[in-house]
Gaussian input, Z-matrix of N, CA and C with variables (Angstrom, degrees):
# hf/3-21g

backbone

0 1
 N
 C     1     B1
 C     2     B2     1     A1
 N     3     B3     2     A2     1     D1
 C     4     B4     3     A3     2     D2
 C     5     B5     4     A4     3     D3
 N     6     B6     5     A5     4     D4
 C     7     B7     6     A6     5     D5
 C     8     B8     7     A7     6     D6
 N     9     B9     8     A8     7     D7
 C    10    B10     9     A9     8     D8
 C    11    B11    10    A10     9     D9
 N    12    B12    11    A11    10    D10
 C    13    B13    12    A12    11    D11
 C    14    B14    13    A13    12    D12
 N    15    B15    14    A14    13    D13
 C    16    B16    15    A15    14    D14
 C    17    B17    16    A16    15    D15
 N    18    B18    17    A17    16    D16
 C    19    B19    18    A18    17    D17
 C    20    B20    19    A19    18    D18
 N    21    B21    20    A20    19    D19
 C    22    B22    21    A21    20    D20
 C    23    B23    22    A22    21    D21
 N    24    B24    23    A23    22    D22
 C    25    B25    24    A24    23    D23
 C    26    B26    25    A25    24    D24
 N    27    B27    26    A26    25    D25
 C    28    B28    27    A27    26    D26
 C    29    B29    28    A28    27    D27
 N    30    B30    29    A29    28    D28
 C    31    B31    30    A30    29    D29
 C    32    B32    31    A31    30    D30
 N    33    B33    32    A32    31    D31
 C    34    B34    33    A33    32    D32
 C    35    B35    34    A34    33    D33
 N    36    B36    35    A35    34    D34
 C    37    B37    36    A36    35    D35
 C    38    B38    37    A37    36    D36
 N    39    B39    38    A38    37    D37
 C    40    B40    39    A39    38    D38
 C    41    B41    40    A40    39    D39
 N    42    B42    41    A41    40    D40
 C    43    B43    42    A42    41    D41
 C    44    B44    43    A43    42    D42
 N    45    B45    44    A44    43    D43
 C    46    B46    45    A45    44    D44
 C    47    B47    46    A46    45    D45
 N    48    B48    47    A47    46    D46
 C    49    B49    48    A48    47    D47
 C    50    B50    49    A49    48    D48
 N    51    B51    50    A50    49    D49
 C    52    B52    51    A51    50    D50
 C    53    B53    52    A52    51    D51
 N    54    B54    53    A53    52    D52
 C    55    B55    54    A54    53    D53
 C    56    B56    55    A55    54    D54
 N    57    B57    56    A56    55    D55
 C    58    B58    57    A57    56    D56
 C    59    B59    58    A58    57    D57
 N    60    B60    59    A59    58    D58
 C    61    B61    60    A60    59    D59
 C    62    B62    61    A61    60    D60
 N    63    B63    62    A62    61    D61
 C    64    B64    63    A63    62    D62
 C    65    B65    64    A64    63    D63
 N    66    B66    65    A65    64    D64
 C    67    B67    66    A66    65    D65
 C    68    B68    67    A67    66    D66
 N    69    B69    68    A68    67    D67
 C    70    B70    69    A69    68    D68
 C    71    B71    70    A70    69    D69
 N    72    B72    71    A71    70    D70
 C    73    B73    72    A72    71    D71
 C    74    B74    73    A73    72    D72
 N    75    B75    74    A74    73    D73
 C    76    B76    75    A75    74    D74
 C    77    B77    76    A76    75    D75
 N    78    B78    77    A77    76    D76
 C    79    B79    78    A78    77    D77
 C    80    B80    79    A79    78    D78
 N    81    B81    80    A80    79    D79
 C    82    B82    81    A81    80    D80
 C    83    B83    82    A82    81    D81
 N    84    B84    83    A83    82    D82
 C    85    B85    84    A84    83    D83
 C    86    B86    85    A85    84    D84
 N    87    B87    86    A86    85    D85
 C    88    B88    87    A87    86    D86
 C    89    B89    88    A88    87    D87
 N    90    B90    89    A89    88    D88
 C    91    B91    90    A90    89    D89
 C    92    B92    91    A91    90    D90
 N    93    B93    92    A92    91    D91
 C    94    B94    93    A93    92    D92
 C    95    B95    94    A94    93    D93
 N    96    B96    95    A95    94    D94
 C    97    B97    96    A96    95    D95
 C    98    B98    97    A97    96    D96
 N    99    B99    98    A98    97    D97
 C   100   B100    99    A99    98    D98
 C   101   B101   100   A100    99    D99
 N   102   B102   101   A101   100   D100
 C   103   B103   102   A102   101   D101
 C   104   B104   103   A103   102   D102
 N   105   B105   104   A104   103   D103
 C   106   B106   105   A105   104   D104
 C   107   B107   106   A106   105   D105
 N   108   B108   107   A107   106   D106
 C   109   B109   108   A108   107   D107
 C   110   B110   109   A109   108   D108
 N   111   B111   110   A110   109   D109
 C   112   B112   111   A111   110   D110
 C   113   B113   112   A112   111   D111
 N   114   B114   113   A113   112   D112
 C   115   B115   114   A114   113   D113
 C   116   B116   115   A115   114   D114
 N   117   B117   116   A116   115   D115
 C   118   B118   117   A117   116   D116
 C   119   B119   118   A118   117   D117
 N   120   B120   119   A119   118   D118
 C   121   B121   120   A120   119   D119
 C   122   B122   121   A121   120   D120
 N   123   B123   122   A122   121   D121
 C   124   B124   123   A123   122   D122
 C   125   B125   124   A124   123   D123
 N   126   B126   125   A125   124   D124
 C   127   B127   126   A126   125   D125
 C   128   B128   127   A127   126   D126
 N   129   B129   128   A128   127   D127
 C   130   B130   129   A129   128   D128
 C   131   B131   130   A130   129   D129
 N   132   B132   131   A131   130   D130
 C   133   B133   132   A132   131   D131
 C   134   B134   133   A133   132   D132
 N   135   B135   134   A134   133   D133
 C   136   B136   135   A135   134   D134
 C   137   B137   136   A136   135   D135
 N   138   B138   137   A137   136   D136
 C   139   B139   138   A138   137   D137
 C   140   B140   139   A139   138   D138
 N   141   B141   140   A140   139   D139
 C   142   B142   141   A141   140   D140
 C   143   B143   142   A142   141   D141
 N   144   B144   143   A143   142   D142
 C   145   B145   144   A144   143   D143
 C   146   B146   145   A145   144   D144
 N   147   B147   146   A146   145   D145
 C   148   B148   147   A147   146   D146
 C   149   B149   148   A148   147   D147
 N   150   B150   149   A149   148   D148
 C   151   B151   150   A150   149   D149
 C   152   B152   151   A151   150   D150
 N   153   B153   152   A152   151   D151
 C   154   B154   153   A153   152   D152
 C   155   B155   154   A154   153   D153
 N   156   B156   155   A155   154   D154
 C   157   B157   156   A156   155   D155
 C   158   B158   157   A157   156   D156
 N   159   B159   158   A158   157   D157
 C   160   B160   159   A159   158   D158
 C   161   B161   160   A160   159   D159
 N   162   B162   161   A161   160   D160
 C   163   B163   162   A162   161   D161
 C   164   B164   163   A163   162   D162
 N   165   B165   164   A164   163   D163
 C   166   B166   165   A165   164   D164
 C   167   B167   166   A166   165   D165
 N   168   B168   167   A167   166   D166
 C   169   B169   168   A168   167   D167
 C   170   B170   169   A169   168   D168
 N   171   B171   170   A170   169   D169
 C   172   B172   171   A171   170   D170
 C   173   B173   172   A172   171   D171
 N   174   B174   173   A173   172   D172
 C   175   B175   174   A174   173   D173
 C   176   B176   175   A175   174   D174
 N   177   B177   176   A176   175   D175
 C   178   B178   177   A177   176   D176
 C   179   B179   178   A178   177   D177
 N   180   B180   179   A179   178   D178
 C   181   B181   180   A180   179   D179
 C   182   B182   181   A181   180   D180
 N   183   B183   182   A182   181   D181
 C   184   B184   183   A183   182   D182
 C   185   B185   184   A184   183   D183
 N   186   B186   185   A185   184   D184
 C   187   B187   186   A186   185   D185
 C   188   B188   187   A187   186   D186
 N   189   B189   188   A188   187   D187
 C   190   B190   189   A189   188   D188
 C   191   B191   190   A190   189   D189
 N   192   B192   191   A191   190   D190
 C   193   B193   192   A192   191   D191
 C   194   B194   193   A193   192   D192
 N   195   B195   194   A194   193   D193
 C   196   B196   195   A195   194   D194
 C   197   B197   196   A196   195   D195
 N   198   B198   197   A197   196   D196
 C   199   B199   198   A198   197   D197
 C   200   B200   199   A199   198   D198
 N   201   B201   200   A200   199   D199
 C   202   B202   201   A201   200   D200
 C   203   B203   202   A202   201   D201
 N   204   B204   203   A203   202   D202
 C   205   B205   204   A204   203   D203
 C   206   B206   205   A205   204   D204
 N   207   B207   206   A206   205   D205
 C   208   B208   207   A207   206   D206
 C   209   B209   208   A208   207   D207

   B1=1.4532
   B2=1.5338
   B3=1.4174
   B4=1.1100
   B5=1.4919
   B6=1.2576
   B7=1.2278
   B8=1.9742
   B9=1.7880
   B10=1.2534
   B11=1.1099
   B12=1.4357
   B13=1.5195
   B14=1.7496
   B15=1.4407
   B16=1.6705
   B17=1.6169
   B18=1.7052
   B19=1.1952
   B20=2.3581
   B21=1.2683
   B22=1.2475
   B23=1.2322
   B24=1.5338
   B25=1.1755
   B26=1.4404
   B27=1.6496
   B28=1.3120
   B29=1.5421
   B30=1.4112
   B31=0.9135
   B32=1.2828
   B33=1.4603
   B34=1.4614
   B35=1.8453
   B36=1.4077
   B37=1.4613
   B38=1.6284
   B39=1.2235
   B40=1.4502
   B41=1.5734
   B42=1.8321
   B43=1.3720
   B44=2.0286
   B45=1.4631
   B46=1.3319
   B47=1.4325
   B48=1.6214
   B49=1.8322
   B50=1.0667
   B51=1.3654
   B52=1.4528
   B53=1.6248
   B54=1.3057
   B55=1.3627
   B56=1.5427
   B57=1.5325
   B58=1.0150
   B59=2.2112
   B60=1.3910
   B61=1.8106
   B62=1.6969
   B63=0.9303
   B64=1.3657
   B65=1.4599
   B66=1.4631
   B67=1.0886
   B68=1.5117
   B69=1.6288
   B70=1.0533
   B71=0.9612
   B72=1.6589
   B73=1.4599
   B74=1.3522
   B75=1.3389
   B76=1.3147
   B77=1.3789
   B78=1.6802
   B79=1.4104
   B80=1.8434
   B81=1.2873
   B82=1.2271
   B83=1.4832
   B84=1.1923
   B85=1.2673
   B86=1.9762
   B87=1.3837
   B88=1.2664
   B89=1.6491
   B90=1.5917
   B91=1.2246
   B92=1.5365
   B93=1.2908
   B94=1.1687
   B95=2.1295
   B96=1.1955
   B97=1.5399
   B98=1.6975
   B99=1.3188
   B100=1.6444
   B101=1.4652
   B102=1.6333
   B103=1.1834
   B104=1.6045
   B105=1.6926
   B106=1.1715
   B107=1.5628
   B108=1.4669
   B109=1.8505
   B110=1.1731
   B111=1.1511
   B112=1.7384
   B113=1.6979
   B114=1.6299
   B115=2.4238
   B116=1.3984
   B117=1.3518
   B118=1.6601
   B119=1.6179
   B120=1.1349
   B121=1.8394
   B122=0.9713
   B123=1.4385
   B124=1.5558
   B125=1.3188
   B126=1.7112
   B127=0.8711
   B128=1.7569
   B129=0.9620
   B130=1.3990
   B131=2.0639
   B132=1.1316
   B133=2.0524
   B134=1.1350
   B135=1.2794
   B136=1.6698
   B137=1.5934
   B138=1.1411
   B139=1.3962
   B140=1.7941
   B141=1.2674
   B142=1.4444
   B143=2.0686
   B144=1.2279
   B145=2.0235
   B146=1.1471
   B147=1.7262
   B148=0.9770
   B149=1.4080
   B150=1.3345
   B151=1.4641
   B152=1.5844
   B153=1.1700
   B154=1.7604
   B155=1.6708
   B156=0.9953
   B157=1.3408
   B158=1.7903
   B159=1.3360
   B160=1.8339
   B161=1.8669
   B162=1.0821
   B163=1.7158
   B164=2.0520
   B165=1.6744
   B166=1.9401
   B167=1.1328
   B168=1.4012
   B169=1.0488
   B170=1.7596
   B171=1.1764
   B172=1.7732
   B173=1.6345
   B174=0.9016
   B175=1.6569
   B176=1.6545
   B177=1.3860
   B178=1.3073
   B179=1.2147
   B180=1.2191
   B181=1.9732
   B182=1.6185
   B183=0.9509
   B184=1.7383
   B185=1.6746
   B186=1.9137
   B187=1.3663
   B188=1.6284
   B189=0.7392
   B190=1.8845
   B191=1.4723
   B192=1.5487
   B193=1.5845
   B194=1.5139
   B195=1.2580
   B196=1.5397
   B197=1.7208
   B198=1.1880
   B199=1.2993
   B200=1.4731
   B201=1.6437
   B202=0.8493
   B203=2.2252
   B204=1.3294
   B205=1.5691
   B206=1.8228
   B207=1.1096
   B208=1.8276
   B209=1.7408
   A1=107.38
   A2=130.25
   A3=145.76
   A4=134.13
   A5=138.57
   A6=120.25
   A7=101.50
   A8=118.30
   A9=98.05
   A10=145.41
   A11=109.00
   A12=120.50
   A13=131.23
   A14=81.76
   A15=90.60
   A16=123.30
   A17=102.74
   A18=130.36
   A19=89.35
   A20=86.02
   A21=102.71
   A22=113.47
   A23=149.18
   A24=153.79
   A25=116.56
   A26=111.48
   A27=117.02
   A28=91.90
   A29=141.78
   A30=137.45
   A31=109.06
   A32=121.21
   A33=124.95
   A34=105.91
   A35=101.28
   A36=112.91
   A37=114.87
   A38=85.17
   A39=89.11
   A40=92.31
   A41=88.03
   A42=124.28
   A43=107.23
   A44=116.25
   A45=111.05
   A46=112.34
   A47=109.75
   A48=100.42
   A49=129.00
   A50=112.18
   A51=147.74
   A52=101.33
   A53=120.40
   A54=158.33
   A55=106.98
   A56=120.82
   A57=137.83
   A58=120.88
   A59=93.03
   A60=78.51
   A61=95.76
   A62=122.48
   A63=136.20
   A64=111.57
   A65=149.95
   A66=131.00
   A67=102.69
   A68=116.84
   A69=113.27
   A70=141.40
   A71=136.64
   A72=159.17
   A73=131.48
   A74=127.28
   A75=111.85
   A76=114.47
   A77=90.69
   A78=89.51
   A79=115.66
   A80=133.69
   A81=108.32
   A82=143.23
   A83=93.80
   A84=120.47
   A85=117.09
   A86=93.00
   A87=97.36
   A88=104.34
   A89=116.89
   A90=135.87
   A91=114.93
   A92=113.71
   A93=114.28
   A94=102.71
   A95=108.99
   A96=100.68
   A97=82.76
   A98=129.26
   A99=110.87
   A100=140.16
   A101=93.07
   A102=123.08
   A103=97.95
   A104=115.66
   A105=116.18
   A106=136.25
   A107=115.42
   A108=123.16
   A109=87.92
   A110=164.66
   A111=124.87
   A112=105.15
   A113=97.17
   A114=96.67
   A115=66.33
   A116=160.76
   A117=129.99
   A118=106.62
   A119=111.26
   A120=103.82
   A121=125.37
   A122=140.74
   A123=122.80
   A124=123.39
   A125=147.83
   A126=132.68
   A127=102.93
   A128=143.90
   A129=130.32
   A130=88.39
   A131=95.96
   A132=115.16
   A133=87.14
   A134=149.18
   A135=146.84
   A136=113.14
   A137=110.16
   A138=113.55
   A139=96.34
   A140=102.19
   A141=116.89
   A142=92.43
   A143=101.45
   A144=101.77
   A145=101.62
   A146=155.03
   A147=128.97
   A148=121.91
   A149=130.38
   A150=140.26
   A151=101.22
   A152=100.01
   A153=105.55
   A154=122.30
   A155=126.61
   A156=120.12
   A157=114.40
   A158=98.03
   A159=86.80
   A160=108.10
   A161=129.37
   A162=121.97
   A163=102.48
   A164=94.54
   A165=86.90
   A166=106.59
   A167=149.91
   A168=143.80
   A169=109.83
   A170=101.68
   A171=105.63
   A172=100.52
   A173=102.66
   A174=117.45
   A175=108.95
   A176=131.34
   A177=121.26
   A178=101.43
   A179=127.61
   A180=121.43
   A181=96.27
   A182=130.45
   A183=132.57
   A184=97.56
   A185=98.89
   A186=94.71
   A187=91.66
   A188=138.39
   A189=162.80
   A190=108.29
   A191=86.26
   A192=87.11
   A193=97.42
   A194=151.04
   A195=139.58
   A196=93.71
   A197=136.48
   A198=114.75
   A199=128.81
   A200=119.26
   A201=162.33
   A202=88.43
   A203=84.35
   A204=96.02
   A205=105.79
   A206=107.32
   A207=82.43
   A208=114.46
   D1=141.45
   D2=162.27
   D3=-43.76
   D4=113.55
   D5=-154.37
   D6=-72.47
   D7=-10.66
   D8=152.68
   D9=-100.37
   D10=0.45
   D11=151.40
   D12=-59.01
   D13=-31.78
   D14=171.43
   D15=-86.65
   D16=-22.41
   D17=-180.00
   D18=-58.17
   D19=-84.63
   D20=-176.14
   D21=-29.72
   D22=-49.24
   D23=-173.63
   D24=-79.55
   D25=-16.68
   D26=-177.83
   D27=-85.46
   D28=-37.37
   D29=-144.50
   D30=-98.48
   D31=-17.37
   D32=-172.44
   D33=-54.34
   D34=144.31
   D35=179.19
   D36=-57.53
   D37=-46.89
   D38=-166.43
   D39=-132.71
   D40=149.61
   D41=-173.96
   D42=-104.83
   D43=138.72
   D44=166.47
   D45=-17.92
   D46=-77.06
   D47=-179.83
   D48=-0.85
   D49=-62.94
   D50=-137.21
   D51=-64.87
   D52=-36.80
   D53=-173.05
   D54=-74.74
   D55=-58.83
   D56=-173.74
   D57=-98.27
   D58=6.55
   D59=-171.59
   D60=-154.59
   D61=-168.97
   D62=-167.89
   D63=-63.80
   D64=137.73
   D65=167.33
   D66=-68.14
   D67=155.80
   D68=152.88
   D69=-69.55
   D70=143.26
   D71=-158.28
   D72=-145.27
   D73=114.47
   D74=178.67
   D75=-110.11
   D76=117.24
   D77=-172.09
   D78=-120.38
   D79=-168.26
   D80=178.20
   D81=-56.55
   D82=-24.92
   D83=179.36
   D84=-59.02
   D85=-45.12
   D86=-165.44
   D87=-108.12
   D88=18.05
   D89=154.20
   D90=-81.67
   D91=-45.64
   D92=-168.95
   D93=-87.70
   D94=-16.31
   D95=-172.45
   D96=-86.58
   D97=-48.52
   D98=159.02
   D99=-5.51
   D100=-72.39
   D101=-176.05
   D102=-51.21
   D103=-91.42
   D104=167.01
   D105=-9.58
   D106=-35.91
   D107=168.84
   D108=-96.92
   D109=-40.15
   D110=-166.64
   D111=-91.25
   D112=5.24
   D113=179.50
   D114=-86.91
   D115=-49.70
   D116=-156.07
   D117=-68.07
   D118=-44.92
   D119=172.19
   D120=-73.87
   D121=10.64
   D122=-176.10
   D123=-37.16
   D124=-13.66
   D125=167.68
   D126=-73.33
   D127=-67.49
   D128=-163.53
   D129=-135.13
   D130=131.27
   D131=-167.08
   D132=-114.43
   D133=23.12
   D134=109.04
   D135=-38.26
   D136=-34.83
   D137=-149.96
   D138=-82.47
   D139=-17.99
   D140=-158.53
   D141=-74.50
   D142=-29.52
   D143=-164.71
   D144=-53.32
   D145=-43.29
   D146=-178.19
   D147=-72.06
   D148=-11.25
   D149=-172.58
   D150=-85.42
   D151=-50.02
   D152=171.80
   D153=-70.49
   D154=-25.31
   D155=161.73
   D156=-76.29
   D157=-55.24
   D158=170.21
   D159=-52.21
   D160=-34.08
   D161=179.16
   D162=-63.29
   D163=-33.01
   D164=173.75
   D165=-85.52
   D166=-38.14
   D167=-176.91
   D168=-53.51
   D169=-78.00
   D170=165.95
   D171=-17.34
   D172=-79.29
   D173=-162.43
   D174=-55.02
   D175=-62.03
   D176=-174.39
   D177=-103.93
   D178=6.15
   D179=166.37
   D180=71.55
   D181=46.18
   D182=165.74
   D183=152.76
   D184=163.45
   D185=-171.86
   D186=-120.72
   D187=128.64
   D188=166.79
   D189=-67.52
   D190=157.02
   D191=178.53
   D192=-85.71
   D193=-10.97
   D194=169.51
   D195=-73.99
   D196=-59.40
   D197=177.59
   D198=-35.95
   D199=-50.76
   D200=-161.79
   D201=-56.29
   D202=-78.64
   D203=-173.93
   D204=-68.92
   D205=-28.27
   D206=167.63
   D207=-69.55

């Protein structure tokens, strides 16, 4: 595959999901279950991104590129 074919598909706004499930929202709720997984990483809150995408996934049933970039 092409690095602008791949370019291009990475970049699309919107994902199938997007079509099918809740838009994404950040609302208090899902600030504070945030909050709570990156107080388990305080040494490096990198460590926290896979814990926080499974909490969006659960929640809007796919992960978006607005999920994605918060």
């Amino acid at each position: 595959m092409s690095q602008d074919v791949l370019k291009n598909l990475v970049d699309l706004p919107d994902t199938p999901g997007s079509d099918h499930y809740p838009k994404f929202q950040v609302d208090a709720e899902l600030e504070a279950a945030a909050d709570k997984r990156i107080a388990n990483y305080e040494e490096s809150h990198r460590s926290a991104v896979l814990p926080l995408l499974h909490i969006i996934q659960k929640r809007f049933g796919f992960i978006g590129a607005e999920a994605i970039e918060w």
